[in-house]
C-alpha positions, 0 to 999 in steps of 0.5 A: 251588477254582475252577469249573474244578478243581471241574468237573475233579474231578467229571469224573474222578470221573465216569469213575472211577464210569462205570469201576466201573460198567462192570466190575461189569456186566462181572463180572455178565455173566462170572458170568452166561455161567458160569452158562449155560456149566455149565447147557449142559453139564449139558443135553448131558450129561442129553441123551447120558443120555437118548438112551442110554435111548432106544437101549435102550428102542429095542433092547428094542422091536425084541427084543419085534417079533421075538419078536411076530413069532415068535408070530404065525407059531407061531399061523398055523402051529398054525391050519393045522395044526388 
């Protein structure tokens, strides 16, 4: 074998490593951006979770407002009654 086929199959060669090399970092980052596309689904669905528990926590304060409310103008009324 000569220079030149040797240089010409170490070339090829080459390329065909640099190919294989380029699909596996593709691959890597295709299963990397699944990984990440699951976390955020999870995330949005712990975050609809969270502001649902949030709303209620909301309306029972509101309800607690209200009825403090209530007591106070039941007080306010007692005392001027006595």
């Amino acid at each position: 074998m000569d220079y030149n086929s040797l240089a010409s199959v170490a070339s090829i060669v080459g390329v065909i490593f640099a190919y294989f090399s380029f699909m596996k970092d593709k691959l890597n980052n295709a299963e990397e951006l699944g990984k990440l596309k699951q976390k955020v689904i999870s995330l949005e669905e712990q975050a609809r979770a969270n502001e649902s528990r949030f709303q209620t926590i909301e309306s029972k304060l509101d309800l607690i407002q209200q009825s403090l409310t209530r007591l106070e103008t039941l007080f306010k009324t007692i005392k001027f009654k006595s």
